[in-house]
C-alpha positions as CSV (number, residue, x, y, z in Angstrom):
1,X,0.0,0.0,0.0
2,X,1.8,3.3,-1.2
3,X,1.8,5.7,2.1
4,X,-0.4,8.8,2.6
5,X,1.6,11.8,1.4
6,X,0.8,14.8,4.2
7,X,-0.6,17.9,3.1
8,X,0.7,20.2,5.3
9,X,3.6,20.4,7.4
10,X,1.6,20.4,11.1
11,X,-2.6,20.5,11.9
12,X,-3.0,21.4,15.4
13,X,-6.5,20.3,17.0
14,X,-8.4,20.6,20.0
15,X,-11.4,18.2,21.8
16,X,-13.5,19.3,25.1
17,X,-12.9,16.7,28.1
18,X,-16.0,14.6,29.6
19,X,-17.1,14.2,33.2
20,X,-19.5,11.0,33.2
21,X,-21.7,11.4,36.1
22,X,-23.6,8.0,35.9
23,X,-23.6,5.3,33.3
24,X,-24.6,1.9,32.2
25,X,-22.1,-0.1,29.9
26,X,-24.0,-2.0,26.6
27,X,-21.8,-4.7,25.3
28,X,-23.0,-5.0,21.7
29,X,-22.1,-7.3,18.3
30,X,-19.2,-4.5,17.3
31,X,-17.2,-1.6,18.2
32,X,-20.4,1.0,17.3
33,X,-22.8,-1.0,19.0
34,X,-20.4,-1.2,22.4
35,X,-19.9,1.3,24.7
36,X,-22.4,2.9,27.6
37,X,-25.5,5.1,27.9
38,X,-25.7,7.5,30.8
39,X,-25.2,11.4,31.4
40,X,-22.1,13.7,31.9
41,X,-21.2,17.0,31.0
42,X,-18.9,18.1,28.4
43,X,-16.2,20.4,29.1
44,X,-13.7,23.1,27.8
45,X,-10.5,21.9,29.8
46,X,-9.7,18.8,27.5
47,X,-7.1,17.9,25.1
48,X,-4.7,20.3,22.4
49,X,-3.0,18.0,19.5
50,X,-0.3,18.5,17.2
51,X,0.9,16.1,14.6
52,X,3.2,16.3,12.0
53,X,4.9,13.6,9.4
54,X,7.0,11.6,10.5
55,X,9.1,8.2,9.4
56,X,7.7,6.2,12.0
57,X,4.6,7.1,14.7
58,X,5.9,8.5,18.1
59,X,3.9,10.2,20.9
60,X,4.4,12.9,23.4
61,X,1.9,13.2,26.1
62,X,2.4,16.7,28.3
63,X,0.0,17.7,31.2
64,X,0.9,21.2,31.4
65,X,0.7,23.8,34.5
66,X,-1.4,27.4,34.5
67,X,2.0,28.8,33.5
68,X,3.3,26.2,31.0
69,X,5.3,24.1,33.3
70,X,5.7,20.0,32.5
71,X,3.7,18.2,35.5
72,X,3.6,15.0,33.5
73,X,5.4,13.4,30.6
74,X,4.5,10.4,29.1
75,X,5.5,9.1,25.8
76,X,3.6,5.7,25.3
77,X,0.1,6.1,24.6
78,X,-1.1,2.6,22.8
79,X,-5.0,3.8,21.6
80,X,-3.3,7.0,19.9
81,X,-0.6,4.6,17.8
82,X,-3.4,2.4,17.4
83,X,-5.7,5.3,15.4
84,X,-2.1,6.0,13.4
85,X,-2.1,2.6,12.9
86,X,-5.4,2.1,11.7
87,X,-5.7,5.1,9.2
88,X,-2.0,3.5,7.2
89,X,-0.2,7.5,8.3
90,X,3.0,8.1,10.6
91,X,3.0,11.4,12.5
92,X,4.4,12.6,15.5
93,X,1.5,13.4,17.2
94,X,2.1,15.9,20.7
95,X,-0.8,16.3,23.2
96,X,-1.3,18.9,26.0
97,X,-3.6,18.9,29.0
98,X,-3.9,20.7,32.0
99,X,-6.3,18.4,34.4
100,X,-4.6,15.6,35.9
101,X,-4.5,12.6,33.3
102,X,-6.4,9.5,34.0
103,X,-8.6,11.2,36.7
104,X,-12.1,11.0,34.9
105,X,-11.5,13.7,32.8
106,X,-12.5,12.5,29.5
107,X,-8.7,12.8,28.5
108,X,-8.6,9.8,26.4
109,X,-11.7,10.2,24.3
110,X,-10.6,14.0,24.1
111,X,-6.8,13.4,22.9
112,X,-8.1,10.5,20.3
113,X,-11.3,13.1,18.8
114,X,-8.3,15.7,18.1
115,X,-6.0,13.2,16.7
116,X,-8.3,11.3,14.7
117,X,-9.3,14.9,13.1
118,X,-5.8,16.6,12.7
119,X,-4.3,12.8,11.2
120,X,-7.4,13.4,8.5
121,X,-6.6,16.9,7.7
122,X,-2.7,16.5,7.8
123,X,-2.9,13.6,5.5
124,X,-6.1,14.6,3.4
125,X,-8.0,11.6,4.2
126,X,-11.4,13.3,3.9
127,X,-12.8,12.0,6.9
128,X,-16.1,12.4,7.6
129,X,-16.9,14.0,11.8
130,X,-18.8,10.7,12.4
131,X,-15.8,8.7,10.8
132,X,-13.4,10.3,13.0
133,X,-15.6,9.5,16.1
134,X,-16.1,5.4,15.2
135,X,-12.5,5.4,14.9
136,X,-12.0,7.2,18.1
137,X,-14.3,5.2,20.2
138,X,-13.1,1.6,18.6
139,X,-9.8,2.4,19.7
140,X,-11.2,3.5,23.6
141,X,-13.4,0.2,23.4
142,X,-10.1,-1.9,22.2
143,X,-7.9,-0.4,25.0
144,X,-10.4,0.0,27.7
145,X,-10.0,3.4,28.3
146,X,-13.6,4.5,28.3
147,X,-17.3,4.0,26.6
148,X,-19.2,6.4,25.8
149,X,-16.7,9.6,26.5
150,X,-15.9,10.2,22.5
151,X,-19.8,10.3,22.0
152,X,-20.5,12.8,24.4
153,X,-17.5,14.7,23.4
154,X,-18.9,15.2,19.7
155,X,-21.0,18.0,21.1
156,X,-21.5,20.1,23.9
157,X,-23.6,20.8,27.1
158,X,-24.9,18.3,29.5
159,X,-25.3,15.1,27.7
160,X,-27.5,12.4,27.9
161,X,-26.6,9.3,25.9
162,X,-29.5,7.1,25.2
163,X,-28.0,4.4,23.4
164,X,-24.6,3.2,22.5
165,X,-21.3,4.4,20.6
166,X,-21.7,7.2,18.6
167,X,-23.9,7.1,16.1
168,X,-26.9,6.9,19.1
169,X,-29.5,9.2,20.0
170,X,-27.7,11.8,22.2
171,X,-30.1,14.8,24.3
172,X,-28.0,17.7,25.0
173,X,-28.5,20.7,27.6
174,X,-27.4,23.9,27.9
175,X,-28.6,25.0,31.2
176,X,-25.4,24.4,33.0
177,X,-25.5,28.5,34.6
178,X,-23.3,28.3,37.7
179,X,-19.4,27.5,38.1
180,X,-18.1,24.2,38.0
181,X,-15.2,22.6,40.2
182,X,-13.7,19.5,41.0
183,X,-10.6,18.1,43.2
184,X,-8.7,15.0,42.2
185,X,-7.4,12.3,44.9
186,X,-5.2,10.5,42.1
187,X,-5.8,8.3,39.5
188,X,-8.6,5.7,39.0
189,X,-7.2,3.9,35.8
190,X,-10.2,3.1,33.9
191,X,-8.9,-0.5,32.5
192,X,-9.0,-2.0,35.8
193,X,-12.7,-1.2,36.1
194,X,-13.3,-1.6,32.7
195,X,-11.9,-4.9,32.7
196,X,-13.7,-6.3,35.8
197,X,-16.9,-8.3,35.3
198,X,-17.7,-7.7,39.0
199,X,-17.0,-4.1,38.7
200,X,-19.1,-3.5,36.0
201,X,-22.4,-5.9,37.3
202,X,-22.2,-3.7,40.7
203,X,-22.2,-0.1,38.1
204,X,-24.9,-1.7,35.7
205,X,-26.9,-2.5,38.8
206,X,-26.6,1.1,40.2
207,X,-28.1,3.2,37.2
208,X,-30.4,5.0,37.8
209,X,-33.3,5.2,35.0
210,X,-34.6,8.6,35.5
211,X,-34.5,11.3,32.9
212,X,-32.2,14.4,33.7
213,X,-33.8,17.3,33.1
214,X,-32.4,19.6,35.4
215,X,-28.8,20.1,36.5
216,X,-29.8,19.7,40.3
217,X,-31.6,16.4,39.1
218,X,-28.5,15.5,37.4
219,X,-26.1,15.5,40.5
220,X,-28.9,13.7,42.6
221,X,-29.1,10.9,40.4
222,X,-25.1,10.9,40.2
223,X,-24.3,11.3,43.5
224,X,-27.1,8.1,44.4
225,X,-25.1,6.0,41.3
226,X,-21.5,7.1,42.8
227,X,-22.9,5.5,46.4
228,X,-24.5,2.3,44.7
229,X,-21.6,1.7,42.0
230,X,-19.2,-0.1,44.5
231,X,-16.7,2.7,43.3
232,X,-16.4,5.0,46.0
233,X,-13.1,5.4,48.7
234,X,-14.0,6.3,51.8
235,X,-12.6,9.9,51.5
236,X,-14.8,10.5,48.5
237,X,-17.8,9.0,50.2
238,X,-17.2,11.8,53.7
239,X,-16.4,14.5,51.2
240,X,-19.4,13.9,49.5
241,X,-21.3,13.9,52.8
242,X,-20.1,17.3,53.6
243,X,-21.2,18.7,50.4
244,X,-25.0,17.4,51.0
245,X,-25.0,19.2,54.2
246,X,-24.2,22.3,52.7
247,X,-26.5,21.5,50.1
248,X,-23.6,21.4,47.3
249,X,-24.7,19.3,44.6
250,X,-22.0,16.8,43.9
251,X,-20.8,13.4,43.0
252,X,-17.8,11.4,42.2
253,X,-16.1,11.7,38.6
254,X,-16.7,8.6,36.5
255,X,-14.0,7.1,36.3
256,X,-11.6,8.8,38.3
257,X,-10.6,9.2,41.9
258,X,-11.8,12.9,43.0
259,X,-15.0,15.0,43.2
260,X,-17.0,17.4,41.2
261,X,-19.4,19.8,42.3
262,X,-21.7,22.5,41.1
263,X,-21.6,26.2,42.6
264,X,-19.3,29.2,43.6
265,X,-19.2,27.5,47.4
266,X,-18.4,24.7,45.7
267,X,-14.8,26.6,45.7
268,X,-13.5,27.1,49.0
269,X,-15.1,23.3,50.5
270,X,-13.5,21.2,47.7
271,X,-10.1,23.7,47.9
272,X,-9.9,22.4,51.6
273,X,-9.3,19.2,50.3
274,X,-6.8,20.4,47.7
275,X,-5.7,21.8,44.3
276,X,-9.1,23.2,43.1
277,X,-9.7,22.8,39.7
278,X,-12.1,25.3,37.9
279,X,-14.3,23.6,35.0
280,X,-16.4,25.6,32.5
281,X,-19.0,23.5,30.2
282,X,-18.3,23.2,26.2
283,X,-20.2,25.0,23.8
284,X,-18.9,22.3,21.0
285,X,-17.1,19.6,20.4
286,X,-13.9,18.6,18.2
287,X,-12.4,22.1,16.4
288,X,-9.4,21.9,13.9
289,X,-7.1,25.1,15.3
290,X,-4.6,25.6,12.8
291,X,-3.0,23.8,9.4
292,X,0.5,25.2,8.8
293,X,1.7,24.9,5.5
């Protein structure tokens, strides 16, 4: 097969993150007809990629600070060579964060949207948005990484997925009106509860089946999955307690070891905890930034 012959000499890309606040996962016949249905909200602090040609694929994973300073560097990241892989293209393909990686973010789903979507437009492969997204979510499905974070990140708002990968029915809300922040207790790596039948009978068993129409409703029905899913530490589960008695609506972020919450007092409880993270909600989804020639 001759090689795909780039078309410019970078694309630079950018995908919201995903904060899953309850969800069911739906094993189906294929990749499109696997993954979860449940409700989240979509947010701005997600994923910035960068690829370029290159000889052979390489990766460079950076979780930036506020000012630009390297917190994390990683520079094996399997379901991003497996997209590279998949389309026939080698690139060098550079990803930057600022939330904590592997945290329940969205991060995966958001870095393999952008790359997906730069990888088309670098190498001119015409891509459909919906072809980009299978692609994207096959390779979370293959790696165990997440299930339905690429089909809530195709949009914005609050989502509400109502049936599996990405090509289901999807409700979204924009009603999301008052600050969003969270606080992270370290990682929660979604393989091992991806890959645990007991893990995911107990989370299946815990969904809730009411519709969320309100934001309020929305953390009440998370915060009642979070208790029931088997997934929560014992420092989430008190924090969690002090929030309801100040009548903070929050939950746990799926999957990921920290806290989420909705409010301006929201603030200065979850700081006491530690590094407060400030989320705002996405107006969109996947947006190619720049093609430089």
């Amino acid at each position: 097969m001759r090689p795909q012959e780039p078309v410019a000499a970078s694309v630079t890309a950018s995908c919201p993150g995903h904060i899953s606040g309850y969800f069911r996962p739906v094993t189906g016949s294929g990749y499109q007809t696997t993954g979860s249905i449940g409700a989240g909200i979509v947010i701005m602090e997600g994923v910035t990629v960068r690829v370029t040609p290159a000889h052979t694929t390489s990766i460079t994973v950076r979780r930036l600070s506020s000012d630009g300073t390297v917190r994390e560097l990683i520079h094996d990241a399997p379901p991003l060579a497996y997209v590279a892989c998949r389309l026939g293209v080698s690139a060098h393909i550079e990803t930057k964060c600022t939330l904590p990686i592997g945290a329940g973010f969205g991060l995966s789903a958001a870095a393999l949207m952008a790359s997906v979507s730069a990888l088309s437009e670098l190498f001119n492969l015409g891509m459909t948005k919906e072809a980009c997204s299978q692609l994207a979510h096959e390779s979370e499905i293959v790696h165990r990484t997440g299930l339905g974070d690429v089909a809530a990140c195709q949009g914005g708002g609050r989502d509400f997925r109502r049936g599996p990968g990405t090509g289901a029915e999807i409700r979204r809300f924009y009603d999301l009106h008052e600050p969003l922040y969270a606080v992270n207790f370290g990682p929660l790596p979604s393989p091992l509860v991806l890959g645990s039948p007991d893990a995911l009978s107990r989370i299946s068993a815990a969904y809730p089946e009411e519709y969320p129409g309100s934001p309020e409703l929305f953390f009440r029905l998370s915060n009642r999955f979070a208790r029931g899913s088997g997934l929560l530490t014992q420092e989430l589960s008190d924090l969690l307690v002090e929030c309801g008695r100040e009548n903070i609506p929050a939950s746990m972020t799926m999957l990921g070891n920290g806290i989420f919450a909705m409010g301006e007092r929201a603030a200065d409880l979850l700081g006491s905890y530690g590094e407060i993270l400030e989320l705002h909600v996405a107006p969109r989804g996947v947006e190619i930034l720049e093609e430089s020639s």
